[in-house]
C-alpha positions as CSV (number, residue, x, y, z in Angstrom):
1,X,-7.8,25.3,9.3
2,X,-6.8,24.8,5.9
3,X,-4.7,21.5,5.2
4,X,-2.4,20.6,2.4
5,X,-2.6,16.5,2.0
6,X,-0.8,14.7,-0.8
7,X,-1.1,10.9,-1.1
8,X,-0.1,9.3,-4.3
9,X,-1.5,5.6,-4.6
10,X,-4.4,4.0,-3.8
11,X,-3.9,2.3,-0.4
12,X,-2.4,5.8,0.3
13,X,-5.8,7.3,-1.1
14,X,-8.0,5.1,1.3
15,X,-5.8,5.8,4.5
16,X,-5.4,9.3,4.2
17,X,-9.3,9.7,3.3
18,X,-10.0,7.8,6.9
19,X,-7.4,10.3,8.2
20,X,-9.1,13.5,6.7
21,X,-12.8,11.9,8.4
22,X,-11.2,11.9,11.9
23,X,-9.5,14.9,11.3
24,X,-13.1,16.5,10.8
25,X,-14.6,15.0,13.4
26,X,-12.4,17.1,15.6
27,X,-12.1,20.1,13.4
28,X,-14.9,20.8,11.6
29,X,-14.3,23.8,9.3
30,X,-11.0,21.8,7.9
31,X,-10.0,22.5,4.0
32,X,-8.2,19.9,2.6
33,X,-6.2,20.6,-0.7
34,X,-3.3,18.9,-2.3
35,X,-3.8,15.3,-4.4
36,X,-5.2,11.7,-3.7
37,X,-8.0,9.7,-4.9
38,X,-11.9,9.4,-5.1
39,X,-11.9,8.1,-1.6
40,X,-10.0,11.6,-0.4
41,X,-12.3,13.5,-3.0
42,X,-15.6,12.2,-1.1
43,X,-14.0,13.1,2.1
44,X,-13.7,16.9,0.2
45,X,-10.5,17.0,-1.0
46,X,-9.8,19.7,-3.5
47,X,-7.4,17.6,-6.1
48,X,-5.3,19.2,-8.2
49,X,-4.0,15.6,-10.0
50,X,-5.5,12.6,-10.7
51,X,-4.5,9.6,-8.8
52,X,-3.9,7.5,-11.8
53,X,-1.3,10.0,-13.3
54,X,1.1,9.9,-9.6
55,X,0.5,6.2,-9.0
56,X,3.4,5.5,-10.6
57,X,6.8,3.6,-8.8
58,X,10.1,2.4,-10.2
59,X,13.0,4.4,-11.0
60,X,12.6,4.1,-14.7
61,X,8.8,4.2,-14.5
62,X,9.2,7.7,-12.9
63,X,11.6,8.9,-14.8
64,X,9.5,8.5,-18.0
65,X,7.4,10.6,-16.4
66,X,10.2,13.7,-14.9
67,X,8.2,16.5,-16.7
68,X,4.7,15.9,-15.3
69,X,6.4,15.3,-12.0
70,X,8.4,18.5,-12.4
71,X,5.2,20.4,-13.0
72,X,2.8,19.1,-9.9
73,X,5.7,20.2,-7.5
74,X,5.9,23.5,-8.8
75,X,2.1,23.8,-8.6
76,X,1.7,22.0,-5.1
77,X,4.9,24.5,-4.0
78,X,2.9,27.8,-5.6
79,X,-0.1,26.4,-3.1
80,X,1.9,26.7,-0.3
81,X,3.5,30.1,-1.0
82,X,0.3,31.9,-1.8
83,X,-2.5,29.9,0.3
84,X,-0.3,29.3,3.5
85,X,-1.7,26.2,4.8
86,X,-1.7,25.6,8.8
87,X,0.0,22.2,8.1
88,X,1.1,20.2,5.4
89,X,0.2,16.2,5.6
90,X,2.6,14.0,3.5
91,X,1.4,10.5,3.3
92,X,3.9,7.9,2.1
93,X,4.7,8.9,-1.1
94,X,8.5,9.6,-0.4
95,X,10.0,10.2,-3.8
96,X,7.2,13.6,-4.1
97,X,6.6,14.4,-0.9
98,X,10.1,14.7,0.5
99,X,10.8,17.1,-2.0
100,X,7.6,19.3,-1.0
101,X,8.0,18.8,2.8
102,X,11.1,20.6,2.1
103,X,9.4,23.2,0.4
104,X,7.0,23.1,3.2
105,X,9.7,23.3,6.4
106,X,11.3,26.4,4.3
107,X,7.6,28.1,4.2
108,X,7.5,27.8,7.9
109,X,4.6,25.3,7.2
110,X,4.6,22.7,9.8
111,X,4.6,18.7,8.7
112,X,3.1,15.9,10.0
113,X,4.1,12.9,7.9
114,X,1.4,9.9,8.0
115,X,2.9,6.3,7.1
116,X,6.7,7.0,7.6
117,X,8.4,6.3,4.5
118,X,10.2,2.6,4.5
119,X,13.7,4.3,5.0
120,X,14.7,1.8,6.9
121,X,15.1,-0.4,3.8
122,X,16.7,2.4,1.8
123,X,19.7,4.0,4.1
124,X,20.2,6.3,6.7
125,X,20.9,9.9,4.8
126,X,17.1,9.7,3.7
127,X,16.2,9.3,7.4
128,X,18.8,12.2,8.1
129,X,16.8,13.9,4.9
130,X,14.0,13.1,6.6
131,X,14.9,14.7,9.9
132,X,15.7,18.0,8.4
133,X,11.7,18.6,7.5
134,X,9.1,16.9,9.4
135,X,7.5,17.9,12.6
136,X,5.8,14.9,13.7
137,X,6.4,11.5,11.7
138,X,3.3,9.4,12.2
139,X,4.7,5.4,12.4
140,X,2.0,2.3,11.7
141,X,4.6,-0.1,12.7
142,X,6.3,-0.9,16.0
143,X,9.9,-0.9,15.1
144,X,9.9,2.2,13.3
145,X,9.3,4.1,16.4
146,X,13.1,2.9,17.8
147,X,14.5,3.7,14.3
148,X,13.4,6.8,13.5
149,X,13.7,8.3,17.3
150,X,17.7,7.3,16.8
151,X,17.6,10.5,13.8
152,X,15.6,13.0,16.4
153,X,12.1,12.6,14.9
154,X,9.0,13.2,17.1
155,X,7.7,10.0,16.5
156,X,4.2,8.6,17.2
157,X,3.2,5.1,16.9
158,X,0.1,5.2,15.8
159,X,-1.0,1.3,14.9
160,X,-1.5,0.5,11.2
161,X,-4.6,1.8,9.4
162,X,-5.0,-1.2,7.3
163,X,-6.7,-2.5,11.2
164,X,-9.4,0.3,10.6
165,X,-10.5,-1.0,7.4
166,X,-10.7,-4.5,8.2
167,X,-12.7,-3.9,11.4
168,X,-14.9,-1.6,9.7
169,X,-15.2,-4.6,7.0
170,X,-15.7,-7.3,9.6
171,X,-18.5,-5.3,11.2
172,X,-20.3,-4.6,8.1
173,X,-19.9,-8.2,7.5
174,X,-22.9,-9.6,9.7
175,X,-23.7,-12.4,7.2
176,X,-20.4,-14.7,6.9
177,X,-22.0,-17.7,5.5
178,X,-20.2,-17.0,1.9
179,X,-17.2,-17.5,3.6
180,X,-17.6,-21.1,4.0
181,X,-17.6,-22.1,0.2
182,X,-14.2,-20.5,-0.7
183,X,-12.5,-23.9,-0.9
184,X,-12.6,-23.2,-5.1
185,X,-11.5,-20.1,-5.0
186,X,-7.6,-19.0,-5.9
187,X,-7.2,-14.7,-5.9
188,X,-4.7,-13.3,-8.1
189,X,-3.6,-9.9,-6.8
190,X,-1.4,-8.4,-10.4
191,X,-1.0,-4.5,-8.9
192,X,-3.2,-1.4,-9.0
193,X,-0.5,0.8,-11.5
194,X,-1.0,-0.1,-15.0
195,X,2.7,-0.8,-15.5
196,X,2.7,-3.3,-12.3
197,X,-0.1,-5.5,-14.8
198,X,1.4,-4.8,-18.1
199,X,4.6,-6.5,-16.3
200,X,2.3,-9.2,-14.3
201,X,-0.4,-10.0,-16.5
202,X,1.2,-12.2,-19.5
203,X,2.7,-14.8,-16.7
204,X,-0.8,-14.7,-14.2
205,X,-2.9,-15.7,-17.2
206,X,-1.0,-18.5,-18.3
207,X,-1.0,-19.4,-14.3
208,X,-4.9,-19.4,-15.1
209,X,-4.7,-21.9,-18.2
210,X,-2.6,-24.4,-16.3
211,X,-5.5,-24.8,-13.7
212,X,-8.2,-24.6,-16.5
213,X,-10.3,-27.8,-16.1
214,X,-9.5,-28.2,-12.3
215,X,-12.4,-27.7,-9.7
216,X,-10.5,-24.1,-8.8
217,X,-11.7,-20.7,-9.8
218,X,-9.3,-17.8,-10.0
219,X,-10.4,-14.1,-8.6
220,X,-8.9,-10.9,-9.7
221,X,-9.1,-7.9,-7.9
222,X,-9.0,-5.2,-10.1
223,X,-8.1,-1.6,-8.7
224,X,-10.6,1.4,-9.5
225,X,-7.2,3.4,-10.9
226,X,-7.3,0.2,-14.2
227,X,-9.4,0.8,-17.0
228,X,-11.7,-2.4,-17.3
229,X,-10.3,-3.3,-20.7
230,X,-6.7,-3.6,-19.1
231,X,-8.6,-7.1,-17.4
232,X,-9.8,-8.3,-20.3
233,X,-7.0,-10.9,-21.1
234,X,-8.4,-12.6,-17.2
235,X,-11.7,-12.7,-18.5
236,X,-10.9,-14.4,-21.8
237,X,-8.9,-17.5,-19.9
238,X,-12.3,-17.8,-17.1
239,X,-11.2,-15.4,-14.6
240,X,-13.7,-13.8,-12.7
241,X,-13.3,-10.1,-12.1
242,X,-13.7,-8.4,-8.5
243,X,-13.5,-4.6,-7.7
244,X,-13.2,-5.2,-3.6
245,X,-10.0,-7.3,-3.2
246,X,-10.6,-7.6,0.4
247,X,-13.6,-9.7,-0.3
248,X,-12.2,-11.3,-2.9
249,X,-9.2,-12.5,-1.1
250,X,-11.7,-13.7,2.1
251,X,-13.4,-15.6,-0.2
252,X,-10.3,-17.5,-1.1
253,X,-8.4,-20.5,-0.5
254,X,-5.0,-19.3,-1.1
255,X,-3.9,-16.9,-3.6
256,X,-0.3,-14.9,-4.7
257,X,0.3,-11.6,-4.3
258,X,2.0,-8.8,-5.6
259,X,4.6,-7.2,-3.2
260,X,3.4,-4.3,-1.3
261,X,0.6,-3.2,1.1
262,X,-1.5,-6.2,-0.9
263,X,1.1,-8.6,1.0
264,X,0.2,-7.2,4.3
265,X,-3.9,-7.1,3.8
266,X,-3.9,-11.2,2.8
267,X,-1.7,-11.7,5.9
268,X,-4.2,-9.4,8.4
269,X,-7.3,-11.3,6.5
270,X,-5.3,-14.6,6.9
271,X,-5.1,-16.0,3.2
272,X,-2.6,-18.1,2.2
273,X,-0.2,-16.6,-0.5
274,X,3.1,-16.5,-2.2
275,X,4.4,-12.9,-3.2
276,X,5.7,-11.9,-6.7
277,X,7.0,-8.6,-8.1
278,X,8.7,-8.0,-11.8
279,X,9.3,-4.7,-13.1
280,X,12.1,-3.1,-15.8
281,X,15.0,-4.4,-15.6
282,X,16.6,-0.6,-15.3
283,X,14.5,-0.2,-12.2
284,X,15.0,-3.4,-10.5
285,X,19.1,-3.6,-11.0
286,X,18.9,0.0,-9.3
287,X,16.3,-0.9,-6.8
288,X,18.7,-4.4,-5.9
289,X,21.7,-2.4,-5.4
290,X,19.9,0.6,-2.9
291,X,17.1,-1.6,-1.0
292,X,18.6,-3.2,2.0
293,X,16.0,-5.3,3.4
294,X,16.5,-10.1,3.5
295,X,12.9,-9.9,2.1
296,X,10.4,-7.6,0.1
297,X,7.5,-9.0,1.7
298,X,5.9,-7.0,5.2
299,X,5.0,-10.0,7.1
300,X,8.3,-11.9,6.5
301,X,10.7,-8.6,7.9
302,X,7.9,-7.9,10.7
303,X,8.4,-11.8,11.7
304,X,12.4,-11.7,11.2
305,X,11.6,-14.9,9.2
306,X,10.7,-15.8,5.3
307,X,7.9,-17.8,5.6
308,X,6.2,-16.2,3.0
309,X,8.0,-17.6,-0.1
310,X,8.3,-14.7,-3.1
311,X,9.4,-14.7,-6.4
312,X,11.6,-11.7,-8.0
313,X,12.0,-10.7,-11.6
314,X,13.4,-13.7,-13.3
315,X,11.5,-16.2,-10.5
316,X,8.2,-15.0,-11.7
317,X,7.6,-18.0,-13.9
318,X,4.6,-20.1,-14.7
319,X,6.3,-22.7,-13.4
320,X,7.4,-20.9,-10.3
321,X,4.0,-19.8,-9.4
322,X,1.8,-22.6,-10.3
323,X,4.3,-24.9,-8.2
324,X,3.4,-22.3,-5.4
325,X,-0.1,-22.5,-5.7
326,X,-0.2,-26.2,-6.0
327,X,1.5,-26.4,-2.7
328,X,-0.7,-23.8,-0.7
329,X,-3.6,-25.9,-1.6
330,X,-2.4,-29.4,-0.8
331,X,0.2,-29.3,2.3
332,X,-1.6,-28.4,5.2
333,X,1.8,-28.1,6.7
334,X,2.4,-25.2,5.0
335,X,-0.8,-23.3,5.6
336,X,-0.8,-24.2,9.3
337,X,2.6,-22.4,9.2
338,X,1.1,-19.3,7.5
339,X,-1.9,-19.0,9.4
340,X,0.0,-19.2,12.7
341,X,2.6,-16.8,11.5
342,X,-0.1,-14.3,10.0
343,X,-2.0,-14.6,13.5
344,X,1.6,-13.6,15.3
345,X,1.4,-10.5,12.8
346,X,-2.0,-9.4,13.8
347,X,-1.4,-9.8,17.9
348,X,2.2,-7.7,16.9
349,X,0.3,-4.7,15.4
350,X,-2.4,-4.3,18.2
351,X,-5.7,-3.2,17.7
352,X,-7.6,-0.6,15.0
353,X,-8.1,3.4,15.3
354,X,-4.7,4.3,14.0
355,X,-6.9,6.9,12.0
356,X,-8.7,8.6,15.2
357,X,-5.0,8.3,16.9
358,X,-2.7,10.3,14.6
359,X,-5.7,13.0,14.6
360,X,-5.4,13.2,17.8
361,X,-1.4,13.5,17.4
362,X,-1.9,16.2,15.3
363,X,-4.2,18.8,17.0
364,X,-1.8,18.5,19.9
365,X,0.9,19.6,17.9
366,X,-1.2,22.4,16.2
């Protein structure tokens, strides 16, 4: 079976990888082509881009970048006009991959989309968009399942695959003492796309300074897709640099976040955070007038309630932040809060082997 799998950002990269390792466990002659990261590459992926040069998001951030984009469909749609694939495996990614599961659906190539695009906070033509190519739409979260059988998908709930990791992490972890003496420990979580830190960074490290002297220690997690210069500025204010942010964040006594999948990881893991995002102004004035969602934070729309408190464009402030962090450390009212919320967010999405699940989904509909 030959296998046409596109993922374009690192949490993307380690799902699909976990989906590519079940997928061989039931079909072992599988050929995986398309694009991803090192953690798809180990699982055999032939790549034909770097993960680093798709990881990019924002309308003007894109943009920038039309031509290269432009390109990699043309090559990804050549792939599927001379090598036929059996099935084409979209993950996320819905900018890209809509376009090519179009190209796909006209081919006559089936698709099984893994980690439905968040359509519900962009409108209902995408969905309707949507519709027109997929075969199968593989959902991680409950409610999507409801939302995206109202446009005619076949859709699977197939648990979130962020559950597989930590699992896997827990058992691994036999030896938890270490987790006992994060009382000093604050994580900083600035973004794994070089733009999301060049936007992040300036505000984090002064975030760092103001707590210089104090008995806290800041961690930052720094994605394998960043150069280790690009960290250097953490290191010069006494930041300590980690390359497993899962660790990192267990280790910690509260930390803030940058919005996306990172939100959702410290709320399975149960640190206490605040989120942040800043980006272009171009790309956020678009993104505020198309995005329908009360919050850009998972946990808060999975719970129907903010309790995760997030700062936006002009919100992320020093003052803002540090404010936040002072208050995560010293009201135990307010972590008491998060940690019963984030436990009502793990019972919500069930248990692991959302991985071994949508492989399952999809040799039943090959």
């Amino acid at each position: 079976m030959n296998i046409l799998i596109t993922a374009g950002d690192p949490s993307g990269d380690a799902h699909a990888a976990r989906l590519m390792e079940a997928l061989r466990a039931r079909v072992p002659d599988v050929v995986f082509e398309g694009f991803g990261g090192p953690a798809m590459e180990m699982q055999g992926l032939r790549s034909v881009a770097h993960l680093k040069d798709v990881a990019v998001s924002g309308f003007w951030e894109v943009a920038k970048r039309f031509g290269y984009f432009r390109s990699l469909l043309h090559k990804c749609e050549q792939m599927i006009q001379h090598r036929k694939p059996d099935l084409f495996i979209p993950v996320d990614y819905p900018g890209f991959n809509l376009r090519l599961a179009a190209s796909a659906k006209q081919a006559l190539v089936p698709v099984a989309w893994y980690i439905a695009p968040q359509l519900w906070a962009w409108g209902r033509n995408r969905a309707r968009e949507l519709a027109r190519v997929v075969s199968a739409l593989l959902v991680v979260f409950p409610f999507e399942k409801e939302y995206f059988d109202a446009f005619g998908i076949n859709t699977v709930y197939v648990g979130h695959p962020l559950l597989d990791m930590l699992a896997q992490e827990e058992l691994a972890d036999e030896d938890r003492s270490h987790l006992n003496s994060h009382e000093k420990n604050i994580v900083l979580v600035p973004g794994s796309r070089e733009h999301e830190l060049r936007h992040h960074l300036p505000t984090l490290v002064d975030v760092v300074k103001h707590f210089r002297g104090s008995e806290f220690s800041f961690i930052v997690p720094k994605a394998p897709s960043l150069p280790d210069e690009a960290m250097q500025p953490f290191v010069n204010v006494g930041a300590h640099i980690a390359h497993d942010s899962h660790a990192a964040m267990r280790k910690s006594y509260a930390g803030l976040v940058k919005a996306g999948t990172s939100t959702l990881e410290a709320s399975l893991i149960g640190l206490p955070f605040g989120s942040f995002y800043k980006t272009s102004l171009t790309s956020y004035m678009l993104a505020k007038r198309l995005v329908n969602v009360s919050s850009v934070t998972m946990m808060n729309l999975l719970l129907n309630n903010n309790v995760v408190h997030e700062y936006l464009q002009q919100q992320v402030t020093v003052k803002n932040l540090v404010a936040e962090l002072e208050d995560l450390i010293s009201n135990d009212a307010r972590r008491r809060e998060l940690t019963e919320a984030m436990a009502q967010v793990r019972r919500l999405l069930g248990t692991s082997g959302a991985a071994s699940r949508a492989a399952d989904a999809i040799v039943r509909m090959m």
